[in-house]
C-alpha positions as CSV (number, residue, x, y, z in Angstrom):
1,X,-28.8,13.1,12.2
2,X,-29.1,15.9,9.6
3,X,-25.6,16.6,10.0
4,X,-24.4,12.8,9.2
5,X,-26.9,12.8,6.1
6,X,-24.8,16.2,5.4
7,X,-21.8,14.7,5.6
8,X,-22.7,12.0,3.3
9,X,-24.1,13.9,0.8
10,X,-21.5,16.2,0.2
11,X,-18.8,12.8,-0.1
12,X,-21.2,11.8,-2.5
13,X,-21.4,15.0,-4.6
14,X,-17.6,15.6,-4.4
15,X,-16.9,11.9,-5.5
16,X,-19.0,12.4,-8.5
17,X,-17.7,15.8,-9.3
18,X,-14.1,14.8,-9.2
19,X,-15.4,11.2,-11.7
20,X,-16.9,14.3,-14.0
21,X,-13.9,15.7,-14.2
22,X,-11.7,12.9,-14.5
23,X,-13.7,11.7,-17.5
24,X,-13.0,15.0,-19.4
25,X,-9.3,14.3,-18.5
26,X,-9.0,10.8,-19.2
27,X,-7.3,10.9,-22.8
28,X,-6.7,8.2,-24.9
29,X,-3.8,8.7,-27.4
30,X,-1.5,6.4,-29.8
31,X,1.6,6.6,-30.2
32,X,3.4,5.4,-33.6
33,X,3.9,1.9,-32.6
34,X,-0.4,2.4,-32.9
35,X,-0.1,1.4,-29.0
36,X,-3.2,3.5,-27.1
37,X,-2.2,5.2,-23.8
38,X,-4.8,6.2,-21.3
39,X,-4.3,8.8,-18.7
40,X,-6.6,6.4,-16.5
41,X,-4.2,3.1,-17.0
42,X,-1.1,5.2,-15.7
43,X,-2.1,6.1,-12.2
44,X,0.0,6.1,-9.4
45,X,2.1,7.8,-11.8
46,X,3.3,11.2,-13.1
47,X,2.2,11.7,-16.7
48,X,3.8,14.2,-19.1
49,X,2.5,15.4,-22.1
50,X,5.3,16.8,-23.9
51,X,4.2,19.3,-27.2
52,X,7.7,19.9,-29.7
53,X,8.3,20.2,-33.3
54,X,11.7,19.2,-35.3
55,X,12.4,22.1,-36.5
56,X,12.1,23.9,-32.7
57,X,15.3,24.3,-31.2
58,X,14.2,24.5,-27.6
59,X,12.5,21.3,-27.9
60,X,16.1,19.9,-29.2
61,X,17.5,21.1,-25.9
62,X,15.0,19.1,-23.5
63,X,14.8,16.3,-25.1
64,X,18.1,14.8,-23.5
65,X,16.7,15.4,-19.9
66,X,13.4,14.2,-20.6
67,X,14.9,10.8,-21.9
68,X,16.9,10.7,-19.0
69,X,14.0,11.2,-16.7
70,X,11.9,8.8,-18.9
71,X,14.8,6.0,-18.8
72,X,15.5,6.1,-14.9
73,X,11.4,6.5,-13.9
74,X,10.0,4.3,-16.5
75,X,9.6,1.9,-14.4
76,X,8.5,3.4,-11.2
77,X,6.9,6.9,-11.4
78,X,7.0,8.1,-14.8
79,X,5.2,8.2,-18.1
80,X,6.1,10.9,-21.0
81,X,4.5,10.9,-23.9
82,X,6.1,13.3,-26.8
83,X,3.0,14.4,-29.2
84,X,4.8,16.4,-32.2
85,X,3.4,18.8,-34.3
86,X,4.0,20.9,-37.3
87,X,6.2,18.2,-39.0
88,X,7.0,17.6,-43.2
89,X,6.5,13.6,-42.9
90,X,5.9,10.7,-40.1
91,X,9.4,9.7,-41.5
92,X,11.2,13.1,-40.9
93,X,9.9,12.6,-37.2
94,X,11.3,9.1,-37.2
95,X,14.9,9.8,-38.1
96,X,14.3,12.8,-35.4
97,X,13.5,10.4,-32.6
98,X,16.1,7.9,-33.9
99,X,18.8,10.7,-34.2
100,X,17.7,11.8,-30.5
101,X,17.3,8.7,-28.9
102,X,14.2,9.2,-27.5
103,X,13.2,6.5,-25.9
104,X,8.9,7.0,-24.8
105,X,6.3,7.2,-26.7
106,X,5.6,10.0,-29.8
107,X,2.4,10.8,-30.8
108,X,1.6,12.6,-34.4
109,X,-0.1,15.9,-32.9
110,X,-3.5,16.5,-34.5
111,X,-6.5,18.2,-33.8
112,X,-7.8,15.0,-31.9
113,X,-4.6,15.4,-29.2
114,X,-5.7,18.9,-29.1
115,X,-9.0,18.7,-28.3
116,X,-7.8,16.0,-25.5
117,X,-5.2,17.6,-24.0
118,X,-5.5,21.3,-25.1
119,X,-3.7,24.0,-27.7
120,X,-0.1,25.2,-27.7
121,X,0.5,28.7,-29.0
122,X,3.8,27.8,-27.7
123,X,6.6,24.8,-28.7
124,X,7.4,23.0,-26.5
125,X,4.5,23.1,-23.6
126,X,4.3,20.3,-21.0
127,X,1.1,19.5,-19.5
128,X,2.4,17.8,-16.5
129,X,-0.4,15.4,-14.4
130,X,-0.1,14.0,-11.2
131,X,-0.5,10.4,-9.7
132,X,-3.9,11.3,-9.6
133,X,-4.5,11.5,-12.9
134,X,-4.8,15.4,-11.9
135,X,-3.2,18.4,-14.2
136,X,-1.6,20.2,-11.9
137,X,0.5,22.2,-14.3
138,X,1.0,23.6,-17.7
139,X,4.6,24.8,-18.8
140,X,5.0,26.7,-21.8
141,X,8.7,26.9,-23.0
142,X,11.8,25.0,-22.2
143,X,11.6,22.1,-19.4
144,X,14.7,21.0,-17.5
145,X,15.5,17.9,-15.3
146,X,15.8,20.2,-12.7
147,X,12.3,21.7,-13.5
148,X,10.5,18.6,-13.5
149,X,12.3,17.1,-9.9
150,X,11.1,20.1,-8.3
151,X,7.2,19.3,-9.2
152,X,7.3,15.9,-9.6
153,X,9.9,14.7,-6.8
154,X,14.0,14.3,-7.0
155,X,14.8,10.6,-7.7
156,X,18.1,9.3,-6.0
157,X,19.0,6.7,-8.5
158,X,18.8,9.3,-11.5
């Protein structure tokens, strides 16, 4: 009996540990279309939160594989969410995301994103979160297709 009550208790406790936590994690952000996007309303879905600048050239370089990735998993498995920082003007960052085609969400960085998601001493960082709504990773630096297969799963019709 006191092993059942056990039992219990500690599903109990670890249910409302991981809702603690998940709170703390649950962002809230909007993007420049002033749509809101909730770590909570994509679950069952790998959620990137990709940090860049214009003016950083290895952010330049991913952003082709993570508009691939974004086009092909849109619909399935995938959320990215660029949040730039460190830009002249929203309309600098608009011919940027024109010029580059990037095609999911940008959010102007702020110190609102940062105390969400968390600092960047580094451009570009990708907080990368699981179906779970989990961060299970934090990459400073340069992200590749490749990269981002490996953690989050190799798609056959990419």
């Amino acid at each position: 009996m006191i092993k059942k009550l056990l039992s219990i208790l500690l599903i109990v406790i670890s249910q409302l540990t991981f809702a603690g936590s998940n709170t703390h994690d649950n962002f809230i952000l909007k993007d420049m279309s002033g749509i809101k996007h909730q770590l909570s309303n994509y679950k069952g879905k790998w959620v990137l939160v990709n940090y860049w600048a214009t003016w950083c050239a290895p952010c330049l370089e991913e952003v082709p594989d993570l508009v691939n990735l974004y086009d092909h998993r849109k619909k399935r498995d995938l959320m990215i969410l660029g949040v730039v920082f460190d830009y002249q003007s929203t309309k600098d960052v608009t011919d940027y995301v024109d010029d580059m085609l990037m095609s999911y969400p940008i959010v102007l960085g702020d110190d609102d994103v940062v105390a969400q998601i968390g600092s960047s001493e580094v451009l570009p960082t990708t907080f990368i979160y699981n179906p779970k709504g989990e961060l299970v990773k934090i990459k400073r630096g340069l992200v590749t297709k490749q990269y981002l297969e490996k953690i989050i799963g190799h798609d056959s019709s990419s």
